[in-house]
N, C-alpha and C positions, 0 to 999 in steps of 0.2 A: 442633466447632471453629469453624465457621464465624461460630454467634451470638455467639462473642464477640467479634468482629473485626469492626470497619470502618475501608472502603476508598474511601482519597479519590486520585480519579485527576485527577493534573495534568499537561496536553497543551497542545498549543497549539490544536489540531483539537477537535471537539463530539463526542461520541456520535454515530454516522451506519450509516444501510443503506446507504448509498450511496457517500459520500469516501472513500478508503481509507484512512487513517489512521483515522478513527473509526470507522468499518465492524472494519479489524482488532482495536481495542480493545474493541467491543461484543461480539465473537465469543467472545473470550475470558474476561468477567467476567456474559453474561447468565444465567445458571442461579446466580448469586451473588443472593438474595433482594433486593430495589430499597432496601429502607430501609437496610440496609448495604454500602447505596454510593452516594457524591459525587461529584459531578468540577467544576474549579476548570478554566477552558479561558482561551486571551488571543486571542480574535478578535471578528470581527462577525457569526460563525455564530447563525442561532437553533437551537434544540434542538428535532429533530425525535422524537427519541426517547421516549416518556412512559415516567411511570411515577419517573424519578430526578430527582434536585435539582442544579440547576447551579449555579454562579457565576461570571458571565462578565465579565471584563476586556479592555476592545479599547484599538486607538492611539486611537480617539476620545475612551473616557473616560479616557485619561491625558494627551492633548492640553488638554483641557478641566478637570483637574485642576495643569496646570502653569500656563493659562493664567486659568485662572476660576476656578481656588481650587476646585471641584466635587468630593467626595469621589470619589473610580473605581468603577466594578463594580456590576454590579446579581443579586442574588439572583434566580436563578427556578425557583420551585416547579412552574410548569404549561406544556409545550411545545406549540408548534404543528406538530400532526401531520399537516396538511393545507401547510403550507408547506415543498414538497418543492422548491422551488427552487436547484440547488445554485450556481449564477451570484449570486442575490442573498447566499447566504450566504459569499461566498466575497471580498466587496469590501472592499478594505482601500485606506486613502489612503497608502499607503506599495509602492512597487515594490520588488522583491524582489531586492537583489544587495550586494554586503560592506561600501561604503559604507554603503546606509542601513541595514542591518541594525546595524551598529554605532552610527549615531546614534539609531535606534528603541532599542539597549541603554541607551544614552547617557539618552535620555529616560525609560524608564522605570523607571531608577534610583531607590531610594525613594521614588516616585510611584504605588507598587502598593497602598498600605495604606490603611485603612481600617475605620472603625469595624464597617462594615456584613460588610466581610469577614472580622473576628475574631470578630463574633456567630454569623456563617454556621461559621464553622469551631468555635468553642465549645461550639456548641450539638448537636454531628457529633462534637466530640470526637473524630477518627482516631487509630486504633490501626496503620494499614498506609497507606503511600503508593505509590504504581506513577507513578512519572516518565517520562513517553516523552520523551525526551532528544531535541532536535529541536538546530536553529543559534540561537537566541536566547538568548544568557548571562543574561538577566532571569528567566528562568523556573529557571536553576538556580540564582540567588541566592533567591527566592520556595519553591521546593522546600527547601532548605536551612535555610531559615528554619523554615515550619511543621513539615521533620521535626525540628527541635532543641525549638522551642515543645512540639511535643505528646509529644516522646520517643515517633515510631514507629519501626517497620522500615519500609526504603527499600527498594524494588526499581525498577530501571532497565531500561526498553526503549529500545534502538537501533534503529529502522524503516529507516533510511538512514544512509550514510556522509556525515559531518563534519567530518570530523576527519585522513583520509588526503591527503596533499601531492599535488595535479595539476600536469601539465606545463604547461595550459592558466592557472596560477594568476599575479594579478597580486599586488603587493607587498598590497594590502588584503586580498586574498582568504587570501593567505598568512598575513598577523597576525592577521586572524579565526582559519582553521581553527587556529592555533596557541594559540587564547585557549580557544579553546570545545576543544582537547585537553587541556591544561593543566586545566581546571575539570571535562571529565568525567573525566581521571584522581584528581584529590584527591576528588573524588564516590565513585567506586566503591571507593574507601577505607572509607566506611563505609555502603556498599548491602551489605544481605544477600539476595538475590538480583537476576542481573543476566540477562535476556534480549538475545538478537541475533535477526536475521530471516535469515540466510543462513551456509550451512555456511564456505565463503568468508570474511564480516564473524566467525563464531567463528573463525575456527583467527585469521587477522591482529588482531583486536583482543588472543586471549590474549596474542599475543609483544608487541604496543604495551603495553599495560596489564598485566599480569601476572594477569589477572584472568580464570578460564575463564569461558563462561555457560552458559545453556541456548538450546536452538533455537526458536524460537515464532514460529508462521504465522499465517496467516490463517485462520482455522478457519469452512470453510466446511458448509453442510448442502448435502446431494448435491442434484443440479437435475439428476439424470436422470429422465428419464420412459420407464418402461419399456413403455409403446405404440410407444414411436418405433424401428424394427429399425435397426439396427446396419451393417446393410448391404444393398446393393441391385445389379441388375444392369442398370437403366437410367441414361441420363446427362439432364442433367451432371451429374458431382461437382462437389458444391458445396464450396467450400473458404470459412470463416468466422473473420474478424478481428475482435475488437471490444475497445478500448480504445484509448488516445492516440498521437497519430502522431508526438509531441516526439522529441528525439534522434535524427534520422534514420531512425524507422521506417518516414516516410512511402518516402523511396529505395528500401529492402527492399520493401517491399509493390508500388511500383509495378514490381519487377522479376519478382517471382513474377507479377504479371498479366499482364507483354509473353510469360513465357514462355507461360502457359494460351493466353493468345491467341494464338501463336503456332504452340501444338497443336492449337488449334483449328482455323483454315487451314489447315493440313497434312491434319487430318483433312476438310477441305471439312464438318463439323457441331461444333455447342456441345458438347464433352466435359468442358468442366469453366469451372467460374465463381470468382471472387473476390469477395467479400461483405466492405464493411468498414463498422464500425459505430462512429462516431466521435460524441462530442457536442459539438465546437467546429464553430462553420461555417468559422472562419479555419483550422483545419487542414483544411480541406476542399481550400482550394487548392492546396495541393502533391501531391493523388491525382491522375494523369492518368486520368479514366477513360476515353482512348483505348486506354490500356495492357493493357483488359480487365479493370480493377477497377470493382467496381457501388463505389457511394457511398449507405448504405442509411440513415444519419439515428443515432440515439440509442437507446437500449434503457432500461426499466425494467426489474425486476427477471422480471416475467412473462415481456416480452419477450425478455430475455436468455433465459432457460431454453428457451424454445420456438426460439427461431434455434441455442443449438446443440445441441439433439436434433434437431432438422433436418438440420443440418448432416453432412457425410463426413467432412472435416479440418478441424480445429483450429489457425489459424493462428497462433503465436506469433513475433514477432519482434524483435531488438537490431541495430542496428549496429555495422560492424565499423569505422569510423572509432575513432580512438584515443582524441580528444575525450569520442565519447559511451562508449564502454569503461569511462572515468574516474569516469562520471556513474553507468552502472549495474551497475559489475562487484560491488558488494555490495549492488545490492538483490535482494526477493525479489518477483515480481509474485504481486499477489490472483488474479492469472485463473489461475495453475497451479491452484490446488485447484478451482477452478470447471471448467476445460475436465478436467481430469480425471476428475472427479466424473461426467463423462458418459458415459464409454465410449466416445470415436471418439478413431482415431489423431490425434495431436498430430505436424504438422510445424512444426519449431522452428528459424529459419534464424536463426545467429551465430554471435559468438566464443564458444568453449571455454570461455573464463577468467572470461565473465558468470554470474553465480549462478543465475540462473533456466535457463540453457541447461543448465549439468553438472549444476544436478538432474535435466533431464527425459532426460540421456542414457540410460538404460537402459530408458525408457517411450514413447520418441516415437523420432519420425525427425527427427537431429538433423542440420544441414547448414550448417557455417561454410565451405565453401569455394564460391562462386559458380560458380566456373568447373563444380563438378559438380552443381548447383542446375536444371539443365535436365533431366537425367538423371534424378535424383532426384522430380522434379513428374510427366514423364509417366511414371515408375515407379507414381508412386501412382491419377493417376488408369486406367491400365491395369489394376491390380494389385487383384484387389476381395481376395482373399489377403491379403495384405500388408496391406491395410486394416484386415483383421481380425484377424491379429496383432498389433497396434497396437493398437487399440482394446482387447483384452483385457489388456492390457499397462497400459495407462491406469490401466482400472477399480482392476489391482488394485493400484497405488502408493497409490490414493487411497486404499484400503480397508486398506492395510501405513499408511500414513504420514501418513491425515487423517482417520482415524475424529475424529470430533467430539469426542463424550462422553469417549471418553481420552484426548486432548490437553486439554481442559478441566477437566477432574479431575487430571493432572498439572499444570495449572499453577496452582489453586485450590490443593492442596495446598503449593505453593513458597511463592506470596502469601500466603494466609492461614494459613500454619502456627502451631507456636506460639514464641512469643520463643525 
């Protein structure tokens, strides 16, 4: 079924080991043979990925095509697998909020076409398009287009919420998410299949949309290393952070570390550490590490794997501010399947109502109320039991609900079935 299907994947994000958005789309379509599959991307990312063909569109060459008459887009056959830089891929001359998003729509408005981009796509001929549905109305008018041109099947990934009304929202914000509802409602009208990233974003998008989907993660391979034991009876426990400190997580983090160090004193010895592994230096300032948090720099992929088979506890965390609630109560974070995949207990300190927290409730030690957040910490590092409860508890959600191969093969089957 597969040979006769190709799948042209249009994002805003590149194919990536690394960003999350390309990272989860790579997870999903690698075991799909390279020559039946494209992707059509609109930034300044290079493609570090080999092996597939791109076609990248940024604001530069549609700047430069409004202003210089310069056809947009450049085809690329050959990536740069050595330029892992993810700061230089990541520059765009346009900041990110509902005003400019709307004049970058503005501007890119029939400014997307081009000769070189109907030879790239003619010559590819797509029979399956997979749209990750992002804020920028440009790409669903561009999606739109080539599924009519080549008469394929659509399917639709949602990674994030868009589209639901904040308390925090200003009147622009507002007539954006209202624009980009409206467009992915008449969308999913005629997608034949539609993915969401969180149990959460399905049950509320069916009642908005009328439209059920399917569940689909980030499909990770397991980064346990089984030298590393499980548990141990000297200290400190090491308790291990690593991802972005945006939305307030830096507050959470630094209050689990007043408490560690706080047990610590009490104990008169080091019983337990905070470890956070951050790759911005400007979020670096808002970690007090007086508070008993170490500040330990950036991870590649190696290093990720070995800091948390190191690692005692898996720290995962959200704010419970209402602000950031808004921002992440229908995402799903990449690092679930990751810290799971390891086998050590996950403590997971937020609100209930965040999708990443009420997954891990049945697998981790979940903790939205603060006030019993002290109790909870020297529980754990006291408790080498309970640790190991935990941990076995992990391994086997990962092993129920992120084997690889069968969520990959279910969603190969969805994409590439047949008409």
């Amino acid at each position: 079924m597969i040979k006769q299907e190709r799948l042209l994947i249009i994002s805003n994000n590149v194919l990536s080991t690394t960003n999350n958005n390309g990272k989860t789309i790579l997870s999903c379509i690698d075991s799909i043979p390279q020559d039946q599959v494209q992707q059509l991307y609109f930034s300044n990312e290079t493609p570090t990925v080999s092996g597939y063909r791109y076609f990248k569109i940024s604001d530069t060459d549609v700047i430069r095509t409004r202003f210089m008459g310069v056809a947009p887009g450049t085809s690329i056959a050959e990536c740069d697998a050595n330029d892992t830089n993810p700061q230089k891929r990541r520059v765009s001359l346009i900041k990110r909020n509902s005003v400019s998003l709307m004049l970058r729509n503005a501007l890119w408005s029939n400014a997307w076409k081009s000769d070189a981009l109907f030879k790239w796509l003619d010559d590819f001929n797509p029979t399956v398009v997979l749209f990750v549905a992002g804020d920028c109305l440009f790409a669903y008018e561009i999606c739109k287009f080539i599924k009519n041109k080549y008469k394929t099947r659509l399917c639709v990934y949602v990674t994030d919420d868009y589209v639901m009304p904040r308390t925090s929202d200003k009147y622009c914000d507002r007539r954006l998410r209202n624009r980009i509802r409206s467009v992915l409602h008449d969308m999913l009208k005629e997608t034949n299949v539609f993915f969401t990233i969180s149990e959460t974003m399905k049950t509320d998008y069916k009642k908005l949309f009328g439209k059920d989907s399917h569940l689909l993660f980030n499909m990770t391979d397991s980064l346990r290393i089984s030298d590393y034991s499980t548990s141990k009876d000297d200290y400190p426990i090491v308790f291990s952070y690593t991802g972005s400190l945006y939305y307030g997580r830096d507050i959470v983090l630094n209050r689990i570390g007043r408490i560690i160090n706080e047990y610590n004193c009490k104990a008169g010895m080091i019983k337990g550490v905070l470890n956070i592994y951050s790759n911005s230096s400007q979020e670096k300032a808002k970690i007090n590490e007086n508070s008993g948090c170490r500040l330990c720099g950036s991870l590649n992929l190696n290093g990720l794997k070995e800091t948390l088979n190191k690692s005692d506890v898996l720290v995962f965390v959200e704010s419970s501010d209402p602000k950031y609630i808004e921002k992440t109560k229908y995402s799903f974070s990449t690092k679930i399947p990751e810290y799971l995949s390891v086998g050590r207990l996950i403590l997971a300190v937020g609100p209930q109502n965040v999708s990443s927290i009420s997954y891990l409730e049945d697998c981790a030690i979940c903790e939205s109320n603060f006030d019993n957040l002290e109790q909870t910490i020297n529980d754990i590092i006291s408790n080498r039991a309970r640790r190991e409860e935990y941990a076995e508890k992990a391994l086997k959600k990962y092993e129920d609900k992120h084997n690889r191969s069968n969520m990959q093969q279910v969603f190969i089957d969805k994409v590439m079935g047949a008409k």
